[in-house]
C-alpha positions in Angstrom: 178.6 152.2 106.1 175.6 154.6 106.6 172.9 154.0 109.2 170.1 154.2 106.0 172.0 151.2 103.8 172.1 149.0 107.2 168.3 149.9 107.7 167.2 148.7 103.4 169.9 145.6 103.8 167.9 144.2 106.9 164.7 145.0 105.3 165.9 143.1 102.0 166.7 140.7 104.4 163.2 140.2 105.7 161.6 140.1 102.8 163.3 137.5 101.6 162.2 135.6 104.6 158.9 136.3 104.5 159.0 135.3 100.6 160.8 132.2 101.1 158.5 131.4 104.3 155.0 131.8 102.1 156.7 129.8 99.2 157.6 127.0 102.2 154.3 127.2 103.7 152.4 127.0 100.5 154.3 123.6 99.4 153.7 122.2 102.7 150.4 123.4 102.7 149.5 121.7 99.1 151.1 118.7 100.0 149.0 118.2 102.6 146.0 118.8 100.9 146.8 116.5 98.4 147.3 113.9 101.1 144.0 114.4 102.4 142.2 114.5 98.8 143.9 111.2 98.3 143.2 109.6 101.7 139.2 111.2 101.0 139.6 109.5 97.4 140.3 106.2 98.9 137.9 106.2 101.8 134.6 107.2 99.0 136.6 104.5 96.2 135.7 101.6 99.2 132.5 102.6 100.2 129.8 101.0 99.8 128.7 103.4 96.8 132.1 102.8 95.7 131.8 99.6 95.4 128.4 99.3 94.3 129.5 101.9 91.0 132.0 100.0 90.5 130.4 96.2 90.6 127.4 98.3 88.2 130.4 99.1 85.7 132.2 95.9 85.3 128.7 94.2 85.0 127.6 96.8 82.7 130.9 96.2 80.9 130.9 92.5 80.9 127.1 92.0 79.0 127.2 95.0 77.2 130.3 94.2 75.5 130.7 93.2 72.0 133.6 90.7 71.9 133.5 90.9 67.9 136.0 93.8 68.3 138.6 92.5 70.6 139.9 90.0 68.4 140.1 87.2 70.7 141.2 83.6 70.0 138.3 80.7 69.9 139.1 79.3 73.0 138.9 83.4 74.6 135.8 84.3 73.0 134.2 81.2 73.9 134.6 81.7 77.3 133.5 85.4 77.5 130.9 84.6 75.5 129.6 82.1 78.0 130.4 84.5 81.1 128.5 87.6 79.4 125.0 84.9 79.1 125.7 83.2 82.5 125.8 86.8 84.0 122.8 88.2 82.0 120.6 85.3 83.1 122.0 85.1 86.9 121.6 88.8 86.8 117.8 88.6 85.9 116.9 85.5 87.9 118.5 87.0 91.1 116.1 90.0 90.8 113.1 86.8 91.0 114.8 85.2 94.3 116.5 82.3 92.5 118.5 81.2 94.7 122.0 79.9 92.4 121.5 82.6 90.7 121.9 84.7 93.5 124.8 82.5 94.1 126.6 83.4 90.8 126.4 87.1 90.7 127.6 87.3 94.8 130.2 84.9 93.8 131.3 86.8 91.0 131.2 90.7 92.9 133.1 88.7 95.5 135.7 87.9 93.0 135.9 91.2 91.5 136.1 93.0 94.5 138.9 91.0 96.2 140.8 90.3 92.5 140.4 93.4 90.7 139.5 96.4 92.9 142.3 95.1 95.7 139.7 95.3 98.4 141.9 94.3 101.7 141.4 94.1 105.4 142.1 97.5 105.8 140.0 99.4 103.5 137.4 97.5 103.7 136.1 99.5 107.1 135.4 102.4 104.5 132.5 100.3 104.0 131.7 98.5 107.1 133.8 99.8 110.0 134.2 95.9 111.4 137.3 97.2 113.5 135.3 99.3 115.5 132.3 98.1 117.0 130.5 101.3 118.3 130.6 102.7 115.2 128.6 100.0 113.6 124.8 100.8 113.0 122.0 98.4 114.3 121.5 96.9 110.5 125.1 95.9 110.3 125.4 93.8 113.5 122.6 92.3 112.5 123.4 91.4 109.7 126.6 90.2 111.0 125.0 88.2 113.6 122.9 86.7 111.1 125.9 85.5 109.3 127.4 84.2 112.0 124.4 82.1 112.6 123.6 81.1 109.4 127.2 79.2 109.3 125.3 76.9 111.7 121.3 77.3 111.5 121.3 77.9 107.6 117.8 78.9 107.0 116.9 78.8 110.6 119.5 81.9 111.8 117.0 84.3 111.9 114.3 81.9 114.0 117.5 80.1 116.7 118.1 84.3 117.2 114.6 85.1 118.0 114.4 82.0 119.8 117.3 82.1 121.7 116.8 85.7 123.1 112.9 85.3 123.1 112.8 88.1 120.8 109.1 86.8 120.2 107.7 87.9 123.8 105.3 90.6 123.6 107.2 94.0 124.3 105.5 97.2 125.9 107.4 99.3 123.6 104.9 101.5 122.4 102.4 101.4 125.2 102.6 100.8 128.7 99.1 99.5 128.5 98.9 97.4 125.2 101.8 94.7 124.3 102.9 94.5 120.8 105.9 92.6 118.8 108.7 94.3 118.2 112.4 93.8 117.8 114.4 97.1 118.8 117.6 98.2 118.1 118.5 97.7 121.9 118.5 94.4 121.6 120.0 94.2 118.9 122.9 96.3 120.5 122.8 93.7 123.5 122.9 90.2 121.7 125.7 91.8 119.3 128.0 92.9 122.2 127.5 89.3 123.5 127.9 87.3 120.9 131.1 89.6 119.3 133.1 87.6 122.0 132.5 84.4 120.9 133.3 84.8 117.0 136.0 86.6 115.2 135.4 87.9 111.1 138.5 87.3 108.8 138.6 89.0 105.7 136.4 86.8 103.8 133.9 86.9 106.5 134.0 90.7 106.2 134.1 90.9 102.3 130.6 88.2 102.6 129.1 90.5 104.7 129.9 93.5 102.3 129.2 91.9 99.4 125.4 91.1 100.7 125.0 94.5 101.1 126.0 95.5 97.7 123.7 92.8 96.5 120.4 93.4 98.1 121.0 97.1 96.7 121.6 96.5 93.3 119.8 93.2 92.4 118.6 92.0 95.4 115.3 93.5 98.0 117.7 96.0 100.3 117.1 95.3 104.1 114.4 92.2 103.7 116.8 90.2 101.0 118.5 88.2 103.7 115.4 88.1 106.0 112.8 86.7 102.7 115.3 83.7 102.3 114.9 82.3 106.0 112.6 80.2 107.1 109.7 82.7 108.4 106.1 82.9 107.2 106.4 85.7 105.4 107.7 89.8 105.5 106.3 92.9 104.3 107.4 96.8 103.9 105.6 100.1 104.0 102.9 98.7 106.3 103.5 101.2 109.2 104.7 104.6 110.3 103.8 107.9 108.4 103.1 107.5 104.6 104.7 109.9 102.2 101.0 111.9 101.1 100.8 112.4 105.2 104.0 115.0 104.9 101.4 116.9 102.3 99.0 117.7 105.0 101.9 118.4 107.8 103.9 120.8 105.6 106.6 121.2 108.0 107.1 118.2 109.7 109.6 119.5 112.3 106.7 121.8 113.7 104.3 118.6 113.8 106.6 116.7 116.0 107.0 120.1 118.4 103.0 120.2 118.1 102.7 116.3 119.1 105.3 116.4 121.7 107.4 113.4 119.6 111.0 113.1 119.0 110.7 111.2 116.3 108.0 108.8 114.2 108.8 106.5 111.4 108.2 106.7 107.9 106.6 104.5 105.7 110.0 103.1 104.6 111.1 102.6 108.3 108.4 99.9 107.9 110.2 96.1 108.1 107.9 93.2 109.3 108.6 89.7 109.6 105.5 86.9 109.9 107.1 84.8 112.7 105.1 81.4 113.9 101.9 83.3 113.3 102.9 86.3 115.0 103.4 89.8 113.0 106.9 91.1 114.5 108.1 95.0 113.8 111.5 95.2 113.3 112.1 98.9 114.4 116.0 98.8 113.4 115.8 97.8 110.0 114.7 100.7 107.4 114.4 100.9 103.6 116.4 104.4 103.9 114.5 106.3 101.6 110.9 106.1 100.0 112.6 105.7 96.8 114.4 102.4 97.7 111.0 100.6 99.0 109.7 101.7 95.8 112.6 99.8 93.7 111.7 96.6 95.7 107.9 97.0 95.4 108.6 97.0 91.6 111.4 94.2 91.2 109.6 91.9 94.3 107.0 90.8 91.9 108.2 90.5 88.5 108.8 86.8 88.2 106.9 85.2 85.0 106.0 88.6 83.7 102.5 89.2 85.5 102.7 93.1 84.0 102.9 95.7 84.8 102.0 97.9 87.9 101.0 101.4 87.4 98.5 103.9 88.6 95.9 102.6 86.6 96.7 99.0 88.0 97.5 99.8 91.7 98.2 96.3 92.9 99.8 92.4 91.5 99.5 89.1 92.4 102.3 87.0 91.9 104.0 84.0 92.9 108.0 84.5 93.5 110.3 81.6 91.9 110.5 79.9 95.3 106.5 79.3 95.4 106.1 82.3 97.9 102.9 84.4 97.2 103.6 88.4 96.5 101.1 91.1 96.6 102.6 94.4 95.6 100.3 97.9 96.7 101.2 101.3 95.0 99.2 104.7 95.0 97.0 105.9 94.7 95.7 102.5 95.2 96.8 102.2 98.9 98.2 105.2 100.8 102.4 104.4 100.2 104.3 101.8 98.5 103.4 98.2 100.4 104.5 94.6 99.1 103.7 91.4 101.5 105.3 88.2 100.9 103.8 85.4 101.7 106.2 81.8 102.4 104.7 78.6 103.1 106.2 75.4 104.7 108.6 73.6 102.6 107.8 69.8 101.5 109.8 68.2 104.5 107.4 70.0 106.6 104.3 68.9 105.0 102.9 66.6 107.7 99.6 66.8 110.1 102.1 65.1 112.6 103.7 68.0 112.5 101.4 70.7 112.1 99.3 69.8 115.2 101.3 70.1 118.2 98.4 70.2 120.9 97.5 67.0 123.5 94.8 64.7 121.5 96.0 65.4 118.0 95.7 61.0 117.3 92.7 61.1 116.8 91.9 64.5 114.9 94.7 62.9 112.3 92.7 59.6 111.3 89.7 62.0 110.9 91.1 64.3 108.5 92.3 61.1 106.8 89.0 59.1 106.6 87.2 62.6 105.4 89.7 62.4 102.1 89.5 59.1 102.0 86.2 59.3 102.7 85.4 61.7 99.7 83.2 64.0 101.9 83.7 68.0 100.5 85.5 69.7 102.9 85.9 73.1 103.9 89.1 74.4 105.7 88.0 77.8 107.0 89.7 80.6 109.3 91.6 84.1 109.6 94.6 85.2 107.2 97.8 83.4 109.1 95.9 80.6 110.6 97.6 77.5 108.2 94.9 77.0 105.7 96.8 76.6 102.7 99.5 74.8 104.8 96.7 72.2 106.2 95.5 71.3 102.6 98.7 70.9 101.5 99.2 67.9 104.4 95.8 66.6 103.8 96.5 66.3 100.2 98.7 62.9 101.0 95.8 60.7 102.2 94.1 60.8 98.3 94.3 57.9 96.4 97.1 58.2 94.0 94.3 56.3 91.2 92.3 59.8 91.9 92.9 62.7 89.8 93.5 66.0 91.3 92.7 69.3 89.8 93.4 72.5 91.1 91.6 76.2 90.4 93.9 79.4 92.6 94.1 82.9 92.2 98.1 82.7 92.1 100.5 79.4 92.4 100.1 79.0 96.0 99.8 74.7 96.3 102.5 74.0 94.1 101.0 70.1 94.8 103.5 68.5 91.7 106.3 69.3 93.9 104.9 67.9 97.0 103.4 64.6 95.1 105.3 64.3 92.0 103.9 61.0 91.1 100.0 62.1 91.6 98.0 62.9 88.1 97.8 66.9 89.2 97.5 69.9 87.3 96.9 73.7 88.8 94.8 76.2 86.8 94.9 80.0 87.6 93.6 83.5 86.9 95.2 85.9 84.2 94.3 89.1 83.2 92.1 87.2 80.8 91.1 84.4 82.2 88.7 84.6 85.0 88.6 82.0 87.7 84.9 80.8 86.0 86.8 80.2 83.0 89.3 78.0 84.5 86.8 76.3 86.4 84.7 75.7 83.5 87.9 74.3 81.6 88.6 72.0 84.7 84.9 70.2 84.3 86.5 69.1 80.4 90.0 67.6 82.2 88.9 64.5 83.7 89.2 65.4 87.1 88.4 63.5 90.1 89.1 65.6 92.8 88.3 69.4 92.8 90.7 71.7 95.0 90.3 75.6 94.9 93.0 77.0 96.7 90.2 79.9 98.1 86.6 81.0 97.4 86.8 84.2 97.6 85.1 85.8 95.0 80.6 84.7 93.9 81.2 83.5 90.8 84.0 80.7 92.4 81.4 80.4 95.2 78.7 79.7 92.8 81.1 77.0 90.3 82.3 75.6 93.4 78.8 74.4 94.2 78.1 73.4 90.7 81.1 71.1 90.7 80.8 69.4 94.4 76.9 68.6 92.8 78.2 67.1 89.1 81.5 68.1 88.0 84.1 65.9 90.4 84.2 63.3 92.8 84.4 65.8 95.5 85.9 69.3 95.8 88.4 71.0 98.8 88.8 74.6 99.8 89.6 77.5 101.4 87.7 80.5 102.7 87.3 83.3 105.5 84.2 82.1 107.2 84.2 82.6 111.1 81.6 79.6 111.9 79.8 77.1 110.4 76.8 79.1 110.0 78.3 82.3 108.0 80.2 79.9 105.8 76.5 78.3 104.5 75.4 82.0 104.6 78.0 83.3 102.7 78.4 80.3 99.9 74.4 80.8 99.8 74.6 84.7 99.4 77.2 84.1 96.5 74.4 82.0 94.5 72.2 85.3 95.0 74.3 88.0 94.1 74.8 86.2 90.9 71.5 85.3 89.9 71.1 81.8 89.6 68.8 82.0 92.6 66.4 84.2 93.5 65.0 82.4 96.9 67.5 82.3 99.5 65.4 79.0 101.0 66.5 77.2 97.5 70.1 78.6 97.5 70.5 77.5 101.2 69.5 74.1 100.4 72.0 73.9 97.5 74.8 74.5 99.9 73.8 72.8 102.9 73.3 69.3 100.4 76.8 69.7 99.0 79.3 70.6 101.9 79.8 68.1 104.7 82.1 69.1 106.6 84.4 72.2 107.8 87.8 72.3 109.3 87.9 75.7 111.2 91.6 76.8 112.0 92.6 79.3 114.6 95.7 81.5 115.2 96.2 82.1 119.2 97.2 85.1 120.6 100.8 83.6 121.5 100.6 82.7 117.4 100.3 78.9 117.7 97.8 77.8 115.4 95.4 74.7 115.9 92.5 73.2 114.5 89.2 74.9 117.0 86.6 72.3 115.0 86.0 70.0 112.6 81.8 70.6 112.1 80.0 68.4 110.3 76.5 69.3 108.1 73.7 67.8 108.3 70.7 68.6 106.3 67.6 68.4 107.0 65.3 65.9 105.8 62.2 68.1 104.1 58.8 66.3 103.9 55.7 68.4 102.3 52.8 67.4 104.1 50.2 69.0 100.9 47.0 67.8 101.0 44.3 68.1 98.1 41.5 67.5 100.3 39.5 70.3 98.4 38.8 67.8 95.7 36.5 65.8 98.1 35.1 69.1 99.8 31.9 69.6 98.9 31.3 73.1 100.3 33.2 76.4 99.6 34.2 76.9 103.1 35.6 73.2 103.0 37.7 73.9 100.0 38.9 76.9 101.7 39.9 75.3 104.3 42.2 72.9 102.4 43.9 75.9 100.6 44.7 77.5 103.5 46.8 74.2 105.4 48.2 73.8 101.9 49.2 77.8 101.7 50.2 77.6 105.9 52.6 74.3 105.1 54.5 76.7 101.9 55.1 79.5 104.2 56.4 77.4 106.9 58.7 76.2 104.3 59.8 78.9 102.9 60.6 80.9 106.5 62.4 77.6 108.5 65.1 79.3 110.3 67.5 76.7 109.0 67.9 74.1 106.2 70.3 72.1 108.6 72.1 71.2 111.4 75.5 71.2 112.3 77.5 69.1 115.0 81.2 69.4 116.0 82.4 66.2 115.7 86.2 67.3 116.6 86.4 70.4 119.6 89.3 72.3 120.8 89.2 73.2 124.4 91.8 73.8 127.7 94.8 73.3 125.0 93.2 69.7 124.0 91.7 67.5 121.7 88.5 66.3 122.3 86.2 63.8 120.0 82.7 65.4 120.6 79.3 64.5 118.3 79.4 61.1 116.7 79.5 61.5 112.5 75.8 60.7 111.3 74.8 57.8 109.8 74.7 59.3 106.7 77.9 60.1 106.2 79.5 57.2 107.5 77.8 55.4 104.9 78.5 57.3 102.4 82.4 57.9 103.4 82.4 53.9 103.6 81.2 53.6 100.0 84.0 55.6 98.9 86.9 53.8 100.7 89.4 50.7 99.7 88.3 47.7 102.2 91.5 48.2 104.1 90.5 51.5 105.0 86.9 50.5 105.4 88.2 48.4 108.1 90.2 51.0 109.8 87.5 53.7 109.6 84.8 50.9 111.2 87.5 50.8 114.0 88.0 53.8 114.5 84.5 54.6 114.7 84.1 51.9 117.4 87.3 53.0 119.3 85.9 56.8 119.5 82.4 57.0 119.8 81.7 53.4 120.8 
């Protein structure tokens, strides 16, 4: 065998190797990569997109469907047919914060998810990644924390977590200097790696959890969903951090942090605020994501009832949600980025003034707000945004006579008195589009009402028919407004009867006012956020005597009737430029975190609040009076 047919057989040889080698390699190779497409396939099928598309589909598939063409039995299309209209209507009353609603569609993704897509302990950390802690972000062990606690607390999770961690302490977060209230995602780090030890999720913990999420990004209000349905005063978005037309001006923002020496700064949608016992608390871990996903709450938060629609030509709504919370919705180029603000008031069982004054000496400052109802004096309830106005009316609506009629004039369904007093002849007017709140309170003069109650004066012409009604349109009239003391409340109620011309002399306007409002309960929000009554300021007008003279009839010189003309001219003039029309004396004072009874109520109005009462409560107020001021 020659050298040259050894040397071709052994490259034969390796080429064949090689061959065979590439060909090995290559199967390998593609089986692997199919293994990793299919393990990538599962891992995006369970996310939380994946899930999401998938609960949109089946939804989409389930009221979309026409069950004419399947050719079902009876019983079978009877039952789809009432499954495709329970889902349609749960689906569009979830989006208004109906509660069994929400109930039905979460029910129903649950079921789905576990049933149909074979969601399962392990793949469910495609979502959530429960079996590993440090990889969780701030928003999910909150969210599991609040679950966790809402087992227990229900609607008071979120306030037992602030309260138990004092998460309501002023922080210097921002500012060594100035404190401010904040939640960080530090603590929320710490409380989670404390509390993990002391529960354990199954599966249908975890799938709750998911499913939540899923919600409040389809149907529900993304990060605030959860947070909205606790018991807090209210939350708003896209309040804080850089709006959207700021990154116009920047242009680069990378190079504007470099300029400003910051790592980082919020965006508008990083914005998440809770209203907390009167105190406005940041919550810096919680984002919307994206400016697009605060926009898609700002236009689903305030839909309930159809107010219409918001646009650029109508840059902000009013609204009421289905639960009797107040919405206002901002867009631009109205305000400077998306904004909504939900405002929640106390529920019924809460409705008490035992209960909403807390402070040393409250006894007493409860039987006076119950003989001024009772009484049938016309009261204001004045102070900032926050303090408990609405809230205090609400309480102080109980002491009226059930006999009385009650009528009631707001901006937006804020009272909601029928479900506090069910049995009370009530009935709540407010503003449309076109309606105006003079046209409802002109309406209200022709309903037999007794008592007047405008949930807030905030606008002249409401100034102006709220004066017209306390003088001959009701037995007596409550509200709400913004004034800061006694004196700019007369000033501004007289300044509204100006500015829409029914006066032209601000001596006259000023006596309208002062003869019609008697007294002014002046709430107060501390710095800590408690909230208390600072006065209860009675008015007293002032008796005006003319002391004319026509003494020039009996003059018998010029000079002598020029003399009477001139004390008749200097008694006008002193008239018309009195510094005041009345006086006003606190009759209830807060002071050193306590009550006090200060000025005695005048004769005049005791009288008159006498006249008014049943002779039971006659008796108790002539106590009373006696007990206090002696």
């Amino acid at each position: 065998m020659s050298m040259m047919y050894i040397i071709n057989l052994l490259l034969i040889i390796l080429i064949i190797a090689l061959v065979a080698f590439g060909i090995y390699s290559l199967t390998r190779g593609g089986k692997r990569s199919a293994e990793i497409s299919e393990v990538e396939r599962e891992r995006l099928a369970y996310s939380l997109k994946g899930m999401m598309d998938y609960i949109k589909n089946q939804f989409d598939e389930i009221t979309r469907m026409n069950l004419y063409d399947l050719a079902l039995s009876e019983d079978e299309f009877e039952r789809r047919k009432n499954t495709k209209y329970e889902l349609k209507k749960a689906l569009k009353g979830a989006g208004f914060a109906d509660s069994s609603d929400k109930k039905y569609v979460k029910t129903l993704m649950f079921d789905l998810l576990s049933n149909n897509y074979k969601v399962n302990n392990i793949n469910i950390n495609y979502a959530i990644n429960f079996d590993n802690p440090s990889r969780l972000t701030a928003q999910d062990k909150f969210e599991i924390l609040l679950y966790q606690y809402k087992k227990e607390y229900k609607t008071n999770a979120f306030s037992q977590i602030v309260t138990e961690y004092q998460l309501d302490e002023p922080k210097f977060e921002y500012d060594p200097n100035v404190p401010s209230y904040v939640i960080t995602e530090r603590e929320i780090n710490e409380i989670f790696e404390e509390q993990s030890t002391n529960f354990s999720l199954n599966f249908d913990d975890k799938l709750e959890i998911v499913v939540q999420r899923i919600y409040q990004g389809y149907k529900g209000y993304s990060v605030i969903d959860e947070i909205r349905d606790q018991n807090v005063d209210g939350v708003s978005g896209g309040v804080s951090g850089i709006p959207p037309s700021f990154l116009d001006q920047v242009g680069d923002m990378e190079e504007y942090l470099d300029e400003t020496g910051k790592i980082n700064i919020p965006m508008s949608y990083d914005s998440v605020w809770v209203f907390y016992k009167g105190k406005a608390m940041y919550l810096s871990f919680l984002s919307f994501g994206s400016e697009a996903e605060l926009k898609r709450v700002c236009q689903n938060i305030y839909k309930y009832n159809n107010p219409g629609q918001l646009s650029e030509s109508v840059g902000f709504k009013i609204n009421e949600m289905k639960d009797g919370s107040r919405v206002v919705v901002l867009r631009p180029n109205f305000s400077e980025s998306w904004a909504f603000f939900v405002r929640k008031f106390a529920p019924p069982t809460l409705l008490n003034t035992e209960q909403l004054l807390i402070h040393e000496g409250k006894e007493p400052v409860i039987e006076m707000l119950k003989f001024l109802i009772r009484g049938a004096r016309v009261t204001a309830v004045t102070g900032e945004q926050g303090c408990g106005k609405t809230t205090l009316l609400m309480a102080i609506m109980k002491y009226i006579y059930p006999t009385i009629t009650i009528r009631v004039q707001e901006t937006a369904f804020e009272l909601h008195l029928r479900k506090i007093y069910p049995y009370n002849n009530i009935l709540s007017l407010r503003e449309t589009e076109t309606i105006t709140g003079q046209m409802g309170l002109d309406v209200q003069k022709k309903t037999d009402g007794g008592v007047n109650i405008l949930g807030e004066v905030a606008t002249d012409p409401v100034a102006a028919w709220m004066i017209q009604m306390a003088q001959v349109a009701s037995k007596f009239t409550l509200f709400t407004h913004h004034a800061k003391t006694f004196p700019n409340l007369i000033t501004s109620l007289r300044n509204s009867l100006l500015k829409i011309g029914m006066f032209n002399d601000e001596n006259v306007a000023e006596v309208q006012v002062v003869n019609v409002i008697n007294f002014n309960v002046h709430l107060k929000k501390g710095v800590d956020g408690s909230r208390f009554i600072e006065r209860i300021t009675e008015c007293v007008p002032k008796e005006v005597t003319y002391n004319y003279n026509d003494n020039y009839r009996n003059a018998k010189t010029m000079d002598g009737k020029w003399d009477s003309f001139m004390d008749n001219a200097t008694e006008y003039f002193r008239h018309m430029t009195q510094t005041a029309n009345y006086e006003h004396h606190n009759i209830v004072e807060f002071r050193d975190n306590k009550y006090y009874m200060a000025h005695p109520i005048s004769e005049e109005n005791i009288k008159a609040m006498r006249e008014n009462m049943s002779p039971q409560d006659m008796r108790e107020f002539d106590d009373f009076i006696d007990r206090v001021w002696g």
